[in-house]
N, C-alpha and C positions, 0 to 999 in steps of 0.2 A: 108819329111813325112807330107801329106796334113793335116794340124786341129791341130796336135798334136806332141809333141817332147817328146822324152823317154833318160832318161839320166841313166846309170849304174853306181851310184856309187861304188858300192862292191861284187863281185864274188867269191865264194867259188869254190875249186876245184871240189866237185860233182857238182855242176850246181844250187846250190842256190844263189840268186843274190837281190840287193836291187838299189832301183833305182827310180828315183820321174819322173812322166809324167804329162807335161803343157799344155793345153787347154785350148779354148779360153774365160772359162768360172773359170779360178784356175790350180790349180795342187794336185794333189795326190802322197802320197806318197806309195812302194812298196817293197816288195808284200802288195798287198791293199784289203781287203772282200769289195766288192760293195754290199751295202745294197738292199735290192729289191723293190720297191715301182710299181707292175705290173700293176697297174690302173692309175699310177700318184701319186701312196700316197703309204707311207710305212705304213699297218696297225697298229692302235693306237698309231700314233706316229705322233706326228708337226716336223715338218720343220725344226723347230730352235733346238727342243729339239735333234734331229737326230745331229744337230751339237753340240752345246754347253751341252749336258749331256753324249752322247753319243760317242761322239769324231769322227763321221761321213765326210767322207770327201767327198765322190763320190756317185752317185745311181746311177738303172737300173729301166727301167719301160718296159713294153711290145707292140708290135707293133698289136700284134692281136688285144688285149683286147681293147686299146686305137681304134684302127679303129671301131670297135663295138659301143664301145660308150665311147665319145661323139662323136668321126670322126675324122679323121686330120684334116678337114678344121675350126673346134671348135676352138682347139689346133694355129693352128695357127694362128687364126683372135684372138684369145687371147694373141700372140705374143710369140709364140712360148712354149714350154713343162715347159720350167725354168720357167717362167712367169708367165703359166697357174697355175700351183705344189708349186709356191713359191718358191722353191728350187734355191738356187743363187750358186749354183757348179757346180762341174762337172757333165755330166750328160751322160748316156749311153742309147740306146734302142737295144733289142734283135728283131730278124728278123720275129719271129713268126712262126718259121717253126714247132719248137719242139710243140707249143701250138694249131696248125692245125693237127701235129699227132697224138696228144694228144686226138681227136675228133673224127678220123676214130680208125684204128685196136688198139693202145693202147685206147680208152676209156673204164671208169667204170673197170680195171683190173689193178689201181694202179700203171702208169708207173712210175716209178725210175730210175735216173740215173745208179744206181747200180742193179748188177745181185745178185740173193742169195751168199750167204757166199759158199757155197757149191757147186761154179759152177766154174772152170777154163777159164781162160782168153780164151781157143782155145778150148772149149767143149760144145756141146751143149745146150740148156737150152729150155727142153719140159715146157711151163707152162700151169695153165687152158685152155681147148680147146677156140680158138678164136671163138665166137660164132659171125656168120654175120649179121645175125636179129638186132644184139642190137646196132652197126655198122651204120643202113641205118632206124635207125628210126627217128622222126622228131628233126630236130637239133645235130644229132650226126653220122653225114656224113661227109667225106673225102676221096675224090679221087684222085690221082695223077698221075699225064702224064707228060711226059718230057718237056711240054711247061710248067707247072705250076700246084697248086691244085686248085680244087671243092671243096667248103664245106660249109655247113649251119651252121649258128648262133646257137650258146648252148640259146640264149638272148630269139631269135621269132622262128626259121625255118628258117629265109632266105636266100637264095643264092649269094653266093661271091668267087671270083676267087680273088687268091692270085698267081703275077709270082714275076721272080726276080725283074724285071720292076715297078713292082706294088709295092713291098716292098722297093724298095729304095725310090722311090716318096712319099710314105706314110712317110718312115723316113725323109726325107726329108724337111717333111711341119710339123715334130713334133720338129726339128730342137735339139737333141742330137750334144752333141760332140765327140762321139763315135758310129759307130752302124754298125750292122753283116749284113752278102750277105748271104741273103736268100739262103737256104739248103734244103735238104731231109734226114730227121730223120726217119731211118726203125726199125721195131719192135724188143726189144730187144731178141725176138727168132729164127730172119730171120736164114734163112741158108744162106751159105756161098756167095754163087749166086747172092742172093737178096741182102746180104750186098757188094758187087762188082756194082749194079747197079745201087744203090742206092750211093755209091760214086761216081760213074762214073754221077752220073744227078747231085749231089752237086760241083762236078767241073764245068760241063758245066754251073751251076746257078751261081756257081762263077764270073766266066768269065762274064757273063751276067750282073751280080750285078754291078761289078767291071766299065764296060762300060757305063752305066746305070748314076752310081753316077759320070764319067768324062763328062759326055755328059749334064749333071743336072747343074753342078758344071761349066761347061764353058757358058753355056748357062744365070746362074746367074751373073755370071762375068761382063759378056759382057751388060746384063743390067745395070749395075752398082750397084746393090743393095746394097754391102759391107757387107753384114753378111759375119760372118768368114766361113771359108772352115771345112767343117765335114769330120773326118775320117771314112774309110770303115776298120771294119776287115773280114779277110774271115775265113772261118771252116773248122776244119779236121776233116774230118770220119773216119769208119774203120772199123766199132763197134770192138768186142772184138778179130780183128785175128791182130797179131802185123806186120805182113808183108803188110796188108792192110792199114792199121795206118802210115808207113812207105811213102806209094805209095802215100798215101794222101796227106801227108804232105810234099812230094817233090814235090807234082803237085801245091799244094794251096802255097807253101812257094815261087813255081817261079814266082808267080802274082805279080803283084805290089800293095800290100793290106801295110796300114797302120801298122798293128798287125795281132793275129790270136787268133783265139776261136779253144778252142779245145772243142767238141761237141759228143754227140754218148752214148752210154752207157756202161759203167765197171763192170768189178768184182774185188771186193773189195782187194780178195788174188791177183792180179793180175794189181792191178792200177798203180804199180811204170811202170812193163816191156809196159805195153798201154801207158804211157804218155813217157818215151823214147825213142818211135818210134816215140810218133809222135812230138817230141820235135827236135831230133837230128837235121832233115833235114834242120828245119826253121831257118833265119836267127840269128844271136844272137843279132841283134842291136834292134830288135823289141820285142813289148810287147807282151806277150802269153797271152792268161783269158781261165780259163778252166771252160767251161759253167755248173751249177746248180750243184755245188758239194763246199761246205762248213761243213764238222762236221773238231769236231777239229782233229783227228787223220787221215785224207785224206788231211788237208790244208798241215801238215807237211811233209805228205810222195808227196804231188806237187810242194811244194815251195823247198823241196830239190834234184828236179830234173829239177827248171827252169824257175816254172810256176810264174810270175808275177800278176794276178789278177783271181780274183772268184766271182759270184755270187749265192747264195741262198738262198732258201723262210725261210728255216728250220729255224734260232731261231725264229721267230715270229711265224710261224706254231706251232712251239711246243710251244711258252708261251699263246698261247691262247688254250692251254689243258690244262694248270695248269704245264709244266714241264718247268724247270730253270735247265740251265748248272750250276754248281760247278764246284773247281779242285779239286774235287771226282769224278767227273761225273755227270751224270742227273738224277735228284729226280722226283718226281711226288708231288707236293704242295696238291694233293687230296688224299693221302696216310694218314690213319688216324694219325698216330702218329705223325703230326704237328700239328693237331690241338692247343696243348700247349708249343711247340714251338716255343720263343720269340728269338731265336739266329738271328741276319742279315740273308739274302741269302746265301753269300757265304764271308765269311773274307777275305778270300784267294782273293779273286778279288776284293771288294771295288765296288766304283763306288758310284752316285746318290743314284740307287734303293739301294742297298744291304743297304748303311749305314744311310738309314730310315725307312726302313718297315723290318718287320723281317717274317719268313715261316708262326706260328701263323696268322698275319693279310692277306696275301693273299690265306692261304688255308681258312680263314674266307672267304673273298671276292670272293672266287671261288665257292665254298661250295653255297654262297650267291649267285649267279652269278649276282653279280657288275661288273659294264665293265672295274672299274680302274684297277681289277685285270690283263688281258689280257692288259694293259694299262704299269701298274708297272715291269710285267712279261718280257713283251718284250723289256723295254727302257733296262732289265738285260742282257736279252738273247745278244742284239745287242755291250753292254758295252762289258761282256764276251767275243766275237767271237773277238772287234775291238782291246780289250784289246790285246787279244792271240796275232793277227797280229804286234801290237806297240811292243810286248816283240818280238816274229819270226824277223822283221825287224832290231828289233836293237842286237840280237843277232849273223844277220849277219855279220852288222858291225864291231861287237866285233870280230867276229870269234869264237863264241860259240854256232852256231846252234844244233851242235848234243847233247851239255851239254843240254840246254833248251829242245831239244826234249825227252832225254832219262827223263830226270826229270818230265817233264810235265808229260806225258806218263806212267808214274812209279804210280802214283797216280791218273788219269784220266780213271774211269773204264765205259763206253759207256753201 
């Protein structure tokens, strides 16, 4: 396994597993939440505090945003991403597929990994008419052809072609110890058709990534450079049909890929039989990350069918609204009845934040819009998610996953 080695200490018989993966930059341990830092920085949060408050072991940064700006070539005459971020861990970059999609047909209509509550894993899903106008206005363009995408900068307008080619090299020179084979992410209302063809150009991008980063990777060699070897994972598609999810994942699981991302978008009633399909096929020695899906009651219904690591924006998106996890659920800190409110955050989970500041002082600070708020809020958010993880992991161990989930569960009301 090029870059990285994945060891399984403990396997449930549903398919929940725990297990630490080494790289050449630390190790993490598994199932692991990769915190997200998409520009190189986890908003309102240092470095250090990501580690020693937060009990942080691994990030994820983006390959789009980063090429935007500053550039790989920044990143790397900085000496690489770790260097540039501070960050002395493990470190992961996503391929940017999802955030070039994000710019043609899904923009300005809210994409989410997840389909409404009310939409079945193999049923359609009519949403607001796609409007093309708003598509091909200045900086919210994306094209896509089987060699690669077109698209203009959200930053200026400008013009940039993103292939597979293109994406490995860029990861490449931001020098991760983990990072994805450029994909094609189709709108979560495609029809059946579109999401067929759109798997079908994510393999062939695979394939292309895949030779791309051996062809990089010998060529480094042979210079002598001695930086360590980067692993590639590659991505299953499928969107929401499970026979598709299936194909994908016998087709990307027969590559020679480090791990695998599972990618694409879910419905919520329907995420165990989606990740199933597309789990079965793939080897079991290798690591899974199921891309931008993190709330807590989706971590447990993935990690009890296999999925070894996740990334998403959500706790810090939502503490910079004023909302904090509890094991109640999520409150709103702008909700007036904190205002006199001096109880910690949450008891239930402890931590830094929780056993200093109490609801009162950051519905002040929010109310006030002080930035320690969004500051205070997220080192919580990031505790709570990494905490959830520490107890999911060692519950494994124990052999008490389903005890910790049905309890969590019992009292965590979303």
């Amino acid at each position: 396994m090029g870059g990285i080695s994945f060891t399984i200490e403990h396997a449930l018989r549903g398919g929940a597993r725990a297990g630490v993966i080494q790289t050449p930059h630390g190790t993490f341990q598994t199932p692991a939440f990769v915190v997200v830092g998409t520009k190189g920085t986890v908003k309102a949060v240092l470095p250090k505090d990501l580690k020693e408050i937060v009990g942080a072991e691994v990030a994820l940064a983006n390959t789009y945003h980063l090429f935007l700006q500053p550039g790989e070539n920044v990143v790397a005459e900085a000496g690489g991403l770790h260097a540039f971020m501070g960050w002395g861990g493990p470190l992961i970059t996503d391929s940017g597929g999802f955030q070039v999609f994000s710019l043609g047909a899904g923009f300005e209509r809210q994409v989410s990994k997840f389909l409404p509550s009310n939409v079945g894993f193999t049923k359609p899903y009519i949403p607001a008419l796609y409007d093309e106008d708003v598509t091909t206005q200045h900086g919210k363009l994306a094209l896509v052809d089987d060699e690669g995408v077109s698209f203009t900068s959200h930053i200026n307008g400008t013009l940039h072609r993103f292939t597979p080619e293109r994406s490995v090299e860029i990861q490449h020179k931001l020098g991760a110890d983990i990072f994805f084979a450029f994909d094609d992410f189709v709108r979560p209302d495609a029809p059946r058709e579109e999401q067929i063809s759109s798997m079908e150009r994510t393999h062939a991008w695979a394939k292309r990534s895949l030779t791309a980063h051996q062809q990089m990777d010998y060529s480094r060699l042979r210079q002598g450079s001695g930086e360590p070897k980067q692993a590639i994972f590659g991505i299953v598609q499928g969107g929401r049909y499970a026979d598709l999810r299936m194909q994908s994942a016998e087709a990307i699981g027969a590559m020679d890929f480090d791990g695998f991302g599972i990618g694409g978008t879910f419905s919520k009633v329907d995420l165990g039989e989606a990740l199933e399909a597309a789990i079965m096929p793939l080897p079991e020695e290798k690591p899974r990350h199921l891309l931008g899906i993190g709330e807590p009651e989706d971590l447990f219904e993935a990690v009890a069918h296999g999925v070894d690591m996740f990334d998403c924006v959500q706790p810090t998106r939502l503490a910079r609204t004023g909302t904090i996890y509890t094991k109640r659920g999520k409150i709103s800190l702008l909700n007036k009845k904190y205002i006199r409110d001096f109880s910690p955050l949450d008891t239930a989970t402890g931590g830094y934040a929780s056993d200093n500041f109490s609801k009162a002082y950051l519905a002040h600070l929010f109310r006030s819009k002080e930035m320690l708020g969004p500051i205070i809020a997220s080192l919580h958010n990031l505790f709570f998610i990494l905490e959830l993880m520490r107890n999911i992991r060692y519950s494994i161990l124990n052999n008490k996953f389903d005890v910790l989930r049905e309890e969590f569960l019992a009292s965590f009301r979303d």
